[in-house]
Structures are given as structure tokens and as C-alpha cells.
DRENDO-1510 file (C-alpha; in Angstrom, 1 decimal, always signed):
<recs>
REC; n; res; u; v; w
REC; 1; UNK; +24.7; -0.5; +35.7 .
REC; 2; UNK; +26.5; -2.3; +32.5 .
REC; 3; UNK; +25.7; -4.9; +30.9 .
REC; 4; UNK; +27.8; -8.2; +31.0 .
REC; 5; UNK; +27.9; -9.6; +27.6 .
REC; 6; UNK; +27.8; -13.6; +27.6 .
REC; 7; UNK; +27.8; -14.0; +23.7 .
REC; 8; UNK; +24.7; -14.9; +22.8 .
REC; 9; UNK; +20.6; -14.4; +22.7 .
REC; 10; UNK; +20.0; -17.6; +20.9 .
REC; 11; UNK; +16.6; -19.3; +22.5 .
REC; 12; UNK; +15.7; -22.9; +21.9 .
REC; 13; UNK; +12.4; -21.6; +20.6 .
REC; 14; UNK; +14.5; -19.2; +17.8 .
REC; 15; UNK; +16.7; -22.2; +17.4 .
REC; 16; UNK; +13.5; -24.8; +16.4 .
REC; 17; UNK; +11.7; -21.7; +14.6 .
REC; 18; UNK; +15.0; -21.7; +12.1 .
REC; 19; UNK; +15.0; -25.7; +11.7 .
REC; 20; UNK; +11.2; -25.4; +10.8 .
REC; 21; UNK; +11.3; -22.3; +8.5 .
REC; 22; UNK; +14.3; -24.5; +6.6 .
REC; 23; UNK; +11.9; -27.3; +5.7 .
REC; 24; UNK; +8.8; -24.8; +5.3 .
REC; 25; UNK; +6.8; -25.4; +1.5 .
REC; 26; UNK; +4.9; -22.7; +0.2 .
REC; 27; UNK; +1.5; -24.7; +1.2 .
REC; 28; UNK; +2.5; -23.5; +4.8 .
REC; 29; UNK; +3.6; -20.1; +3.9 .
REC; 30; UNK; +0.8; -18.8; +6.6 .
REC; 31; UNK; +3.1; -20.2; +9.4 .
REC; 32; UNK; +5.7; -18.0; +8.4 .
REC; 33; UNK; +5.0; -14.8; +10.2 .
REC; 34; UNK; +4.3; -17.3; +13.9 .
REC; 35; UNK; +7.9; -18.4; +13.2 .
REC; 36; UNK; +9.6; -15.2; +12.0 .
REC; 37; UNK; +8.5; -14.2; +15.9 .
REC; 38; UNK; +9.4; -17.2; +17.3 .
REC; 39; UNK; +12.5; -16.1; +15.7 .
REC; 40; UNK; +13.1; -12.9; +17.0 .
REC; 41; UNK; +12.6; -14.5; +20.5 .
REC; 42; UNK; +14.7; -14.0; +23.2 .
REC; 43; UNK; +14.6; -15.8; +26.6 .
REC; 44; UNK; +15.6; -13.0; +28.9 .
REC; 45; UNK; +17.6; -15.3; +31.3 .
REC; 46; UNK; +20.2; -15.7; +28.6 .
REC; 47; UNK; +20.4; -11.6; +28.0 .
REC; 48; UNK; +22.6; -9.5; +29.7 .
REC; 49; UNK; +20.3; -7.6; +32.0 .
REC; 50; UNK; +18.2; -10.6; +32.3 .
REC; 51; UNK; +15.9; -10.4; +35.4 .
REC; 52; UNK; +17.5; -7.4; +36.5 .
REC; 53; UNK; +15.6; -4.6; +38.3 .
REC; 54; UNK; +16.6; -2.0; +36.2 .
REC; 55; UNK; +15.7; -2.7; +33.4 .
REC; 56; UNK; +12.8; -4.3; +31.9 .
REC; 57; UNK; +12.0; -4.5; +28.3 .
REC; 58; UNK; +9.0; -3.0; +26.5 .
REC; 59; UNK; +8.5; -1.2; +29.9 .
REC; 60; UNK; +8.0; +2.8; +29.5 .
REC; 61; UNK; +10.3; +2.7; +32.3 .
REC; 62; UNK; +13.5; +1.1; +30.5 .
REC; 63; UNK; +13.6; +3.8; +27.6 .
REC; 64; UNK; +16.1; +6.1; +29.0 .
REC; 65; UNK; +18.8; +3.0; +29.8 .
REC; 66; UNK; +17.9; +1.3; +26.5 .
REC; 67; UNK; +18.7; +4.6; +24.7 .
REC; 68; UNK; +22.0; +4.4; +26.3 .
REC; 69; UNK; +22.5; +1.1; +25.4 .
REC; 70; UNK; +22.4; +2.1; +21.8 .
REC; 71; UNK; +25.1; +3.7; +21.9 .
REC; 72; UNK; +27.9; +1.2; +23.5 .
REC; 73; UNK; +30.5; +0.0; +21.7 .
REC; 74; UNK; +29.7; -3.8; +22.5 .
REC; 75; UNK; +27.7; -5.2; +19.8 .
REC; 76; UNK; +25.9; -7.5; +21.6 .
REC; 77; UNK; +24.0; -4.9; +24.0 .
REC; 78; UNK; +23.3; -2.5; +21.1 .
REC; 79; UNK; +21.8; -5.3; +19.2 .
REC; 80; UNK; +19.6; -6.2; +22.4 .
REC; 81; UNK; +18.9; -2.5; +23.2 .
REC; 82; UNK; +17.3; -2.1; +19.7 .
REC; 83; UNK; +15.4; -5.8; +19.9 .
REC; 84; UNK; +13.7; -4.6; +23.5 .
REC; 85; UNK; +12.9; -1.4; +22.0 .
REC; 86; UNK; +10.0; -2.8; +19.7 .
REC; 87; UNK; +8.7; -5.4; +22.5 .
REC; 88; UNK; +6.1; -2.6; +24.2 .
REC; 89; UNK; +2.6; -3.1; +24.7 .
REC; 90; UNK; +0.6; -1.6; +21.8 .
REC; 91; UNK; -0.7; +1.0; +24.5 .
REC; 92; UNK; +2.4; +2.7; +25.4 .
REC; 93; UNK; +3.5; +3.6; +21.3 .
REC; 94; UNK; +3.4; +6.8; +22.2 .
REC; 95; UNK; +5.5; +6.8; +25.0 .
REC; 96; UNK; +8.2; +4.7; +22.4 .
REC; 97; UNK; +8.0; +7.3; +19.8 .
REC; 98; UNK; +10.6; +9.5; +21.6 .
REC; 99; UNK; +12.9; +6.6; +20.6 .
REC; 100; UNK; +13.1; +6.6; +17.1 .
REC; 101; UNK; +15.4; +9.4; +17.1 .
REC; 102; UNK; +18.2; +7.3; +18.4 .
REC; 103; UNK; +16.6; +4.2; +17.0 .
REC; 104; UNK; +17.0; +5.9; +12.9 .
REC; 105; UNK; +21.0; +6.6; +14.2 .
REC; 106; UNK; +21.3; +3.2; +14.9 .
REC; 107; UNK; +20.3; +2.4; +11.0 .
REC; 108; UNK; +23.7; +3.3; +10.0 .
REC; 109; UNK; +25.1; +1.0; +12.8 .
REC; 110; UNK; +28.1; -1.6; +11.1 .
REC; 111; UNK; +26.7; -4.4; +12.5 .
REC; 112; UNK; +23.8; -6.1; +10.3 .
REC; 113; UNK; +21.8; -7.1; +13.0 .
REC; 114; UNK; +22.1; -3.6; +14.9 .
REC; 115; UNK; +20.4; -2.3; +11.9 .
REC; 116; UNK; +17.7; -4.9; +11.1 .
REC; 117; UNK; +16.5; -4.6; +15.2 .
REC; 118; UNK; +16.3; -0.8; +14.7 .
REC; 119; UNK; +14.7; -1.0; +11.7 .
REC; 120; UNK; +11.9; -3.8; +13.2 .
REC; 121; UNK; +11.6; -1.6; +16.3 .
REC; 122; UNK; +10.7; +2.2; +14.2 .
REC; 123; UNK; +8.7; -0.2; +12.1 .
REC; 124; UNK; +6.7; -1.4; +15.2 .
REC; 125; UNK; +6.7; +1.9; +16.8 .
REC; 126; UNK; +6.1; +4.3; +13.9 .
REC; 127; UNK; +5.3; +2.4; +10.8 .
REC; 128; UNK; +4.8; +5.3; +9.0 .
REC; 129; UNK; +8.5; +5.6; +8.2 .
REC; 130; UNK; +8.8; +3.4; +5.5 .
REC; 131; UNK; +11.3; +5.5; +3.2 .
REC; 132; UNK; +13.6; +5.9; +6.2 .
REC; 133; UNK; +13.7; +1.9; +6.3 .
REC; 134; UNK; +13.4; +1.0; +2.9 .
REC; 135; UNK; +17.0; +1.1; +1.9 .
REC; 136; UNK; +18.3; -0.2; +5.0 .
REC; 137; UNK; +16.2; -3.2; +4.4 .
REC; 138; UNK; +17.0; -3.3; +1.1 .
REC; 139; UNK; +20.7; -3.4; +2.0 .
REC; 140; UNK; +20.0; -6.2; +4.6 .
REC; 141; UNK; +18.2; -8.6; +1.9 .
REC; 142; UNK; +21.6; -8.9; +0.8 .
REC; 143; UNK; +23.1; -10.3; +4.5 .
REC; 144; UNK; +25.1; -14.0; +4.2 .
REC; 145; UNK; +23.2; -14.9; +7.2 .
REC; 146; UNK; +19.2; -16.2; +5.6 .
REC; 147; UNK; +17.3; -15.3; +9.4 .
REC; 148; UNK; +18.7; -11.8; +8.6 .
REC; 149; UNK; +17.3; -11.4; +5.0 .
REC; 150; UNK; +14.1; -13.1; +6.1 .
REC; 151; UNK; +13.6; -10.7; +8.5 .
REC; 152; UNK; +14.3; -7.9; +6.8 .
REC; 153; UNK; +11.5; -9.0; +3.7 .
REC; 154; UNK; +9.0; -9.3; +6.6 .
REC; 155; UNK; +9.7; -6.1; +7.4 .
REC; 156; UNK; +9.2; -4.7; +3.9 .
REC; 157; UNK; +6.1; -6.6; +3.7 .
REC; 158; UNK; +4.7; -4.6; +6.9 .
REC; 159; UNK; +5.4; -1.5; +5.2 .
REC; 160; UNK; +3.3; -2.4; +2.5 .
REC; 161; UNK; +3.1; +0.1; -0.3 .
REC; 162; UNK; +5.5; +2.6; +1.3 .
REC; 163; UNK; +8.3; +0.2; +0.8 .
REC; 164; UNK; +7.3; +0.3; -3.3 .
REC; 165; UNK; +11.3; +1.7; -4.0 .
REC; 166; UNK; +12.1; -1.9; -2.6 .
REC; 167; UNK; +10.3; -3.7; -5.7 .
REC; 168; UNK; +13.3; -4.7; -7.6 .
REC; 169; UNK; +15.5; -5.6; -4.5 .
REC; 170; UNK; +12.4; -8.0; -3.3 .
REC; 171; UNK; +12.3; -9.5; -7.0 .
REC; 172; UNK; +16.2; -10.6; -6.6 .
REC; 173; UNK; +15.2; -12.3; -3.6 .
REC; 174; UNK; +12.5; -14.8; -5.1 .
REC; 175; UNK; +15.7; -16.4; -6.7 .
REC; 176; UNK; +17.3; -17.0; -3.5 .
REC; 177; UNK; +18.9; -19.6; -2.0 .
REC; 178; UNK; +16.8; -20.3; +1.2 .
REC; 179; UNK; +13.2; -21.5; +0.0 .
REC; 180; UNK; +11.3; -19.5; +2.6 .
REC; 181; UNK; +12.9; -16.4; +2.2 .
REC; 182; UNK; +11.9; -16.8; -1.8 .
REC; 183; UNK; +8.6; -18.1; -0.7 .
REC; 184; UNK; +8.0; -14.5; +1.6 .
REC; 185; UNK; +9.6; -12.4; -1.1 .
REC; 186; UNK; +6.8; -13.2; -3.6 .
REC; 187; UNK; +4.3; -12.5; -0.4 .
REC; 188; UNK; +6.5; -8.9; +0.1 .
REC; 189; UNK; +5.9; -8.2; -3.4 .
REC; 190; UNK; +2.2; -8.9; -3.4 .
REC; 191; UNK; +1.9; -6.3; -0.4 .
REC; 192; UNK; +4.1; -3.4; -2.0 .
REC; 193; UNK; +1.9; -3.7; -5.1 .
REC; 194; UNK; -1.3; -4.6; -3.6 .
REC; 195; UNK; -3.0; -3.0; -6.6 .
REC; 196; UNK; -1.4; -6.3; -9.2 .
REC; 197; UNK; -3.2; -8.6; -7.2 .
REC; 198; UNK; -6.1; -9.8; -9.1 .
</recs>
């Protein structure tokens, strides 16, 4: 079984999450990580397995087929093969761990968002690996597209102290253009050096 691409895993909820995020001041910077996921959220009826038996993501079931799926040449189902890969239930981390083989591959993939889904998914999975994502992430916080860099400071924030190598990168980004993404920037930095805060 294929998938069909239909071009897009916008959701409405991803769509009001970016609109709110635009306008977001830094006395609401504690909303930030409920909209980052409200960002990364996909309605399955618009993806290209959907409802389909065969696959259901964060199910230890769907591994095998979403390791596969890493690995087509369409971008669209590699990108959604590496998002489903980090929506398990904390129980079955284990059973995910056999995917960050394929999943660290995929951080050399040519599409952006390819790489930032890997990287959120070995992050979620293993988040021990933080100087296998670090310069991925670091490369990302210079994508065109703002959702992408946010994304990827999030990520570098989770990492905490193992993403240190990332300081400088993360202090380019409190200049940039999108508010919130200099807003979480400073928050990133705060959490790779946790021992400057007062």
C-alpha cells in the first residue's frame, strides 16, 4: 500500500496556531509551547493514509511501513512518515527506539521539513542525542519559512544543555524577523545555559 499524495497536511488548528503565534508579546511567551503543538498538528483525514487500516500513527504497529516511508522519493510522505514517528504514547519509547536509525538518515534529507520532523521525532524518542541534532537544528534556524525556525529553537530548547554548541546560532536568532521566534530564542538560550540564570 502507497500513499496518495494530496499536497498538503495543513490543519485549521496549525493554520489559527500560526496567526496567534504572529501576534504573540513576550507577556504570553508561556502559550508558546501549546501553540508550537497546535502547530505541528495534523488532522489525519487530510493525510495520505488517513483512516486507513494499515497504518496508524504513533501505533507500535505502524513502525515497519513508516520506516519505509522514509525512504520514498515523494516529499510529502517522507515528511509525514517522520511527523507520525514522534506521535507514540510515552509507554511504547522503547518500542520507537529501533527507529532512530533511519530517523538520523533522514537528517541529511534535502527537504527542510524532512529534517526538522526527524529531528522532533529522535528528540521525542531519544532525547539523549542532542549533538546528533544540534547542527541540523542549527542549520534549520536559518529556513525562509518562520514555523520552520521556530520549531527548530523549540527543539534546541528541549535539549537543554546538550545543545550548548548551538549558543551562538540561538543568539543570531533573538534579532530575527518574526517576534516569537526572537521571543523563544532568548527562552532557548536560558535552557542551554541554565547555569546564567540568576
Amino acid at each position: 500500500l502507497s500513499r496518495q499524495p494530496n499536497g498538503s497536511m495543513k490543519s485549521e488548528l496549525a493554520e489559527t496556531a500560526t496567526r496567534h503565534l504572529a501576534q504573540l508579546s513576550v507577556e504570553n511567551k508561556d502559550q508558546i509551547p501549546a501553540l508550537i503543538q497546535n502547530l505541528r498538528y495534523v488532522n489525519q483525514r487530510l493525510s495520505r493514509r488517513g483512516p486507513s487500516p494499515f497504518i496508524r500513527p504513533g501505533e507500535v504497529q505502524s513502525i515497519t511501513l513508516l520506516l519505509q516511508d522514509l525512504k520514498d522519493p515523494t516529499r510529502e510522505i517522507r515528511e509525514e512518515a517522520a511527523y507520525d514517528l514522534a506521535t507514540f504514547h510515552p509507554k511504547d519509547r522503547a518500542a520507537f527506539q529501533v527507529a532512530v536509525p533511519a530517523l538520523s538518515e533522514a537528517l541529511e534529507d534535502k527537504e527542510p521539513r524532512v529534517r526538522l520532523y526527524a529531528a522532533e521525532a529522535i528528540q521525542a524518542i531519544a532525547p539523549d542525542r542532542g549533538k546528533l541534532l544540534t547542527p541540523v537544528l542549527e542549520n534549520l534556524l536559518e529556513d525562509e519559512v518562520c514555523a520552520v525556525r521556530l520549531r527548530a529553537v523549540d527543539v534546541l530548547r528541549k535539549l537543554g544543555p546538550e545543545a550548548r554548541s548551538a549558543l551562538s546560532s540561538l543568539n543570531a536568532r533573538t534579532n530575527d524577523a518574526a517576534k516569537v521566534v526572537r521571543i523563544w530564542a532568548a527562552e532557548a538560550i536560558r535552557s542551554v545555559t541554565p547555569e546564567a540564570v540568576p
